[in-house]
N, C-alpha and C positions, 0 to 999 in steps of 0.2 A: 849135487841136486837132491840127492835122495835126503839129506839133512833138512830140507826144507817140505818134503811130502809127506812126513807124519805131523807137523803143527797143522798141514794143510785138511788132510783128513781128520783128523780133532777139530778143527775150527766149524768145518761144514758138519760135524754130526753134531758139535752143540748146536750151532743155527738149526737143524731139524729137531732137535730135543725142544729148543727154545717155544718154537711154532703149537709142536705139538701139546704145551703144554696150555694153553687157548688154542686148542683146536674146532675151529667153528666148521665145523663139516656138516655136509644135506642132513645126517639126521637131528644133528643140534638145532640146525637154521630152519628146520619144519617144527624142533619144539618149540622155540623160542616163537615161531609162526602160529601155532597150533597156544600158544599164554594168551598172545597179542590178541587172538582170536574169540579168549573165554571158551576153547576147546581144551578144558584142561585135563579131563581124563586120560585124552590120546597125545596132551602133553607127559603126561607123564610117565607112561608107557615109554615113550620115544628116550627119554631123562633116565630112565631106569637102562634102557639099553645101553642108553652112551655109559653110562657108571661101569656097568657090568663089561664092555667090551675095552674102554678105556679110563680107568681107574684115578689116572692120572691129569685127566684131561682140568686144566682150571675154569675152560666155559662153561662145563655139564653141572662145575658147582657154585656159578651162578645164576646159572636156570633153575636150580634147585629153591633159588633166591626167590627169586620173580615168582613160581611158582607160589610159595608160600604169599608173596605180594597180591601175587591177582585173587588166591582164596580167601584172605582177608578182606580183600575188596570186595569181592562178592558176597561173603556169607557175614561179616559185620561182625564176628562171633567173637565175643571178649573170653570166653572159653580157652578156640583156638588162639586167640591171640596171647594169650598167659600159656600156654602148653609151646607154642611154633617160637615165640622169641627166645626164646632158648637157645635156638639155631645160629643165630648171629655170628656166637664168639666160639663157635668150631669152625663154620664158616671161614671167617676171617683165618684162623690159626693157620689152614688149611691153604687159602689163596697166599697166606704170607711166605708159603714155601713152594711160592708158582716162579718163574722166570722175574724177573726184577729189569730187564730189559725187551718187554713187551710195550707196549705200550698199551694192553688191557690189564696192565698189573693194575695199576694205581686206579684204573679204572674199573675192573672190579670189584676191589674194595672197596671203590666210591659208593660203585651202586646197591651193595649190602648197606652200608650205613646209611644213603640215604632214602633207601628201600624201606629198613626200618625205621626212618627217624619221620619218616613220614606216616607209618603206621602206630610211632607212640601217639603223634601227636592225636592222631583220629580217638584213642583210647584213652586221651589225657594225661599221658603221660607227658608234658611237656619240657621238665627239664633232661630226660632223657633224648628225644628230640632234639632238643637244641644244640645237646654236646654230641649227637651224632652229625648231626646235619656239620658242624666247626668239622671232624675228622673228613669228611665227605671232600669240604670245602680246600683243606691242606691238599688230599691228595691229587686233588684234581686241576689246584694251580699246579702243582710240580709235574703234573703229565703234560699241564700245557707247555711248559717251558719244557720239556723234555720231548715233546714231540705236536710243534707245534701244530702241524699238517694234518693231526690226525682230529678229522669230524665229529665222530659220535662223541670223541669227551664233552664237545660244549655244549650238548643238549642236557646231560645231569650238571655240570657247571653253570649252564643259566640259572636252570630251578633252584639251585641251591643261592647264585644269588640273589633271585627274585624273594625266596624267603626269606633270607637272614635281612634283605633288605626290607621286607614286609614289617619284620617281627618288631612287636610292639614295644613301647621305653618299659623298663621294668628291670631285676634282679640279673637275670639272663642275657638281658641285653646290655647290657654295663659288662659284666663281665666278659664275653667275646670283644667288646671293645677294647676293654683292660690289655685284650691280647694280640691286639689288632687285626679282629677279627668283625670285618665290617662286610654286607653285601649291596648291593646297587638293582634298583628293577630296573633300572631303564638300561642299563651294562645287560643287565641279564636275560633281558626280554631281544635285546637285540641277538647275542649270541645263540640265542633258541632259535630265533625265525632267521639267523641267517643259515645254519642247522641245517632245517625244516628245506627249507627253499633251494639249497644245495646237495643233500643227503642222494636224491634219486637218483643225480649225476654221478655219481661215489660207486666202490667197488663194496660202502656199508651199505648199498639203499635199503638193507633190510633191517637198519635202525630207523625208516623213517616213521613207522606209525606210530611207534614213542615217542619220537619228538613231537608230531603231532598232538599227540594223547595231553603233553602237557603245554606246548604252546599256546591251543587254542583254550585250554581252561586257564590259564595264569591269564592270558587276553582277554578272558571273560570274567573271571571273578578279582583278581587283584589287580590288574591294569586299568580295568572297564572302559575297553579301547572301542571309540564309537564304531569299529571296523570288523568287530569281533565276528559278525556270523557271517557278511561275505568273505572275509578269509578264512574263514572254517569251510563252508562248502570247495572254496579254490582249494584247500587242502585234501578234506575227503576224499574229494574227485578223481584221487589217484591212488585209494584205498581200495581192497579188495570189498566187495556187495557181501562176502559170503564173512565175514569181519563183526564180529556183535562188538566191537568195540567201537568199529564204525558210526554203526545206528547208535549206539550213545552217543560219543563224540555230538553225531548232528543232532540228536534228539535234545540234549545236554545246553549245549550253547543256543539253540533254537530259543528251548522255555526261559534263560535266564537273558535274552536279549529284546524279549518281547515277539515270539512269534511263535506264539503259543498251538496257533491253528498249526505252524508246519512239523511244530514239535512231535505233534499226535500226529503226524504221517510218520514223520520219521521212526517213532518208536511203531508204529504200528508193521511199518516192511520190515524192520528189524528180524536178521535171522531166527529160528527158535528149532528146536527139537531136541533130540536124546545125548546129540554129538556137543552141545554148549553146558557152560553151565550153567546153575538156577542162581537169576541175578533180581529178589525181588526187585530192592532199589528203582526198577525202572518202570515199575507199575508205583509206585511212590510218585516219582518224578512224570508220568502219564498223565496221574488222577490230579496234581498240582496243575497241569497244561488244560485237562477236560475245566478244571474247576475256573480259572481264568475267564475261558469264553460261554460261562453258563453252561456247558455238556452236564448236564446230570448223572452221566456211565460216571465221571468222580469218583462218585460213593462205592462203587463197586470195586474200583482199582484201589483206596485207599483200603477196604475192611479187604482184597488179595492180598495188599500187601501185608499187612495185620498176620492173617493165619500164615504165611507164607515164611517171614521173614521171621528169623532165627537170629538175628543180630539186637545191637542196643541204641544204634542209632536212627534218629527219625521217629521216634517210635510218639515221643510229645508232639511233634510237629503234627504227627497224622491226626491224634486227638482234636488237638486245635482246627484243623481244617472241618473237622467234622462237626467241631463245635458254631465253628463259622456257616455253614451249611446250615445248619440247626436254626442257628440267629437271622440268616437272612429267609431261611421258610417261615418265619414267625413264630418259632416254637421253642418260647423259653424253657420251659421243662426238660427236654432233649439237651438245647445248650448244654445246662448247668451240669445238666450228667457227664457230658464229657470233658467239662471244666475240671470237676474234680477225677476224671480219667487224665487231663493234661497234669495234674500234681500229683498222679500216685504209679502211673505206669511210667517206663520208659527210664531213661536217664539224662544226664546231663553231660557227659565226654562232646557232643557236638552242638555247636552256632547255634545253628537251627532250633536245637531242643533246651538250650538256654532262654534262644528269647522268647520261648512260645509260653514259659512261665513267667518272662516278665509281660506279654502281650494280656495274658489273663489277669494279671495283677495292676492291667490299667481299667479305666473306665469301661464298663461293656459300649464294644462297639455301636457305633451311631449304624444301621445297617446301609445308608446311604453311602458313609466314608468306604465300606466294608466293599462294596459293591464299584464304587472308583477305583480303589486300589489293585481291587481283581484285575477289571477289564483293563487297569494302564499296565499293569504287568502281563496281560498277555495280548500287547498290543493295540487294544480297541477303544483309541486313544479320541477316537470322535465321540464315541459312545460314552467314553467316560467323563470329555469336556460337558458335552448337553448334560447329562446327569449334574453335575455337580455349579454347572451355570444355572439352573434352575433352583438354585439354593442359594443362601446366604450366610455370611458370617453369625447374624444375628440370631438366625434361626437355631444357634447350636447355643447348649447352656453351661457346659463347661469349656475352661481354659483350654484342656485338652484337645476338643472337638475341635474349637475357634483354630487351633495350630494346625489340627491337621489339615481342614479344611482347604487353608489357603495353599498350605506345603503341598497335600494333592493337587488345587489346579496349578502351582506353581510345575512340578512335574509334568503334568500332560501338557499345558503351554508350551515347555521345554523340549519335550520329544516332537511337539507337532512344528517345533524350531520359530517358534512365535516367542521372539527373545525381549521385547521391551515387557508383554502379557507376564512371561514367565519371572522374569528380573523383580517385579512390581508387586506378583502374586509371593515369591519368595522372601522379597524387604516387610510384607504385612504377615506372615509366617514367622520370621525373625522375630518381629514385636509382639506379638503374639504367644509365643514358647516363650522367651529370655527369662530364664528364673528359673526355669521348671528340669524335672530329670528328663524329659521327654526329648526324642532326637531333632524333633520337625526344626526348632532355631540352627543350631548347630547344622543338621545338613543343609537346610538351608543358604546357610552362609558359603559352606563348602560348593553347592552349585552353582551357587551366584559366584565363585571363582570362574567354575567351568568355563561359565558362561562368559565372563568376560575374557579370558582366556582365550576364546575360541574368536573372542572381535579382535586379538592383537591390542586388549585396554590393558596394559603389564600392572598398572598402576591400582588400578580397582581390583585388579583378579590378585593383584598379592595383600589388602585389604582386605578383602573378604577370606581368602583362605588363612590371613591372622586369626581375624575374626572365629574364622570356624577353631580354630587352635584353642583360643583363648576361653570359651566356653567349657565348664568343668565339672565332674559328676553328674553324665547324663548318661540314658543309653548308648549303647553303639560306641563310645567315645575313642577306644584305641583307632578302630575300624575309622573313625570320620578324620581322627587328627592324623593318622597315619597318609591319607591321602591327600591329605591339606597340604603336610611336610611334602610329600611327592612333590605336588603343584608349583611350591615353593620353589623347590633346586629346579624345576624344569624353570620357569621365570627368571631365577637369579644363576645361570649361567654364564 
């Protein structure tokens, strides 16, 4: 007997060895609460503790992670971010020498890589990114297959397939092919929100608001799932109030879904004081929401965010808006000034701050289209019909103008789900761009998929989404043929 009660006690002190080396214990699970939260001081107070009491712990190092993730997210600061990735590849060295049968081993590691691979991408580092995001993606198949059961892997395993399934044809994308390295949004949007929808019931629920955090943004900006804001509130809704990630979340999906009025409530109850941290971004994202429904307070939240923000991004975008402002008071003089603020401040690492220097290098805005556009983006989709029904084609004198014109009432038709109006104002939008660099033909054509898509016509909706493919050096072009392809495999099933 006794021959067999020292393998016995070896066995069970590795199993406690094992555990303790992810050891998620209250004070980890209040820092990790306390990131989620943009309470990051008293995160890291908590993170300094765990280090200092348990040296060995592999959770405390990556909290450590996250931490560096949400301060990046907040402060935009290409600074920190050339000083903080540094961090990474001790990081890693460091969880490589954690338990190897965890099941937060490979997950771990997951979420350092694609923690940073998400942060190259913001600072344009893209092919770093990419081959982070590939490492992310290995480890997190092999934790599935090694422990299928376990929830919180497939909420970084979707994102990461939703991206790699995002990422545009090009150099980088050949190559993970090369290696069979391919990812799926519709695989990965589902594994998120089944996540999402099951996490609470879990002994993890305290992964759920990450999964949220990226569920409902991949539903809103890459999926552009007509469902996008009422499953965000159903999600929220089991969020803690006192949560600044929260009030983004709904602030966030609100502005980008058209509901721009609840967007300014939401950011407005938004927590705030000395215990969060300084996130301008959201006075950015505010003064976008005020500007939409005509609030004039805009101007103020754009020039907060101006002196406020410390980071590289947005920073064209906010020009442009102001310039826009400028142009629809009637005051070219002012415009022009911030035209040439849109070409000398700021940078180009983000979407946003690319196209605001190709927005300036088109035609000055018609202020009538200028003023459609607003109100269909932040909903006031009647307001923007009557405006632009009182107008005509002819009345505009360039090509430009003629495109957008119809592509706008093509859009508000479309939200106010008046599909023959919308199909008809989109087909004379088509003809209208064909030739030119300008998106209006090309998305165009991509809606008029949506659209028939959404009547069950397979036939026209994968015509038209050829269509939108086959159009070539224009703006937007990754962005519109990528979702064209989407449309495609969901059809050809």
């Amino acid at each position: 007997m006794k021959r067999y009660i020292l393998p016995l006690v070896l066995f069970l002190l590795a199993g406690h060895r094992a555990s303790a080396n992810f050891d998620i214990n209250a004070n980890c699970l209040q820092a990790y609460k306390n990131i989620l939260s943009f309470k990051l001081k008293a995160a890291r107070t908590l993170i300094d503790r765990e280090k200092a009491a348990h040296p060995q712990n592999g959770f405390a190092i990556l909290l450590d992670n996250y931490y560096d993730y949400f301060w990046l997210l907040t402060t935009e600061s290409k600074t920190d971010y050339d000083r903080l990735k540094e961090n990474r590849s001790s990081r890693i060295d460091r969880l490589e020498d954690e338990d190897k049968n965890s099941p937060y081993y490979n997950f771990a590691l997951a979420q350092v890589n694609l923690q940073w691979a998400l942060m190259n991408s913001r600072f344009g580092d893209n092919t770093a990114a990419g081959f982070a995001i590939n490492r992310a993606f290995k480890l997190l198949k092999e934790n599935q297959k090694k422990f299928p059961g376990f929830l919180p892997n497939d909420v970084p395993l979707g994102v990461v397939n939703v991206a790699l399934g995002a990422l545009p044809d090009g150099a980088l994308k050949s190559a993970l092919n090369l290696f069979g390295i391919k990812g799926n949004i519709e695989n990965g949007m589902t594994l998120l929100q089944n996540a999402t929808n099951k996490l609470l019931r879990t002994d993890q629920a305290y992964f759920y608001d990450e999964a949220v955090f990226y569920t409902t943004y991949l539903q809103t900006d890459v999926v552009n799932d007509p469902q996008a804001y009422s499953k965000m509130l159903q999600y929220t809704s089991h969020m803690d109030d006192a949560s600044l990630l929260k009030g983004y979340i709904k602030g966030y999906v609100a502005l980008r879904t058209g509901h721009s009025t609840e967007a300014i409530s939401f950011f407005d109850k938004s927590p705030d004081g000395a215990d969060y941290q300084s996130y301008p971004y959201l006075d950015y994202l505010s003064a976008l929401a005020r500007m939409n429904i005509d609030d004039h307070s805009a101007i103020n939240y754009f020039n907060k965010f101006l002196q406020t923000n410390k980071g590289v991004n947005f920073i064209k975008d906010t020009y442009l808006h102001l310039a826009w402002d400028a142009l629809l008071d009637g005051n070219v003089k002012r415009y022009n000034a911030f035209v040439q603020l849109v070409k000398t401040k700021g940078y180009i690492y983000n979407e946003r701050d690319k196209r605001a220097l190709t927005e300036i290098a088109d035609p000055q805005y018609d202020p009538a289209l200028l003023r459609a556009r607003l109100w269909y983006d932040g909903g006031l989709y009647e307001k923007a019909l009557n405006l632009l029904k009182n107008k005509d084609a002819a009345s505009f004198n360039t090509t430009h103008d003629k495109a957008e014109y119809f592509y706008r009432l093509g859009r508000v038709y479309d939200a106010l789900k008046k599909d023959s109006n919308a199909l008809s104002s989109y087909q004379q939008a088509i003809s209208a761009g064909k030739g030119t660099k300008y998106y209006f033909a090309p998305m165009s054509a991509l809606k008029m998929g949506n659209v028939y898509e959404d009547m069950k016509d397979t036939a026209r909706a994968i015509t038209y989404y050829q269509m939108a493919i086959s159009f070539k050096d224009h703006q937007q072009e990754n962005s519109i043929e990528q979702r064209a392809k989407e449309g495609l495999k969901r059809l050809k099933k």
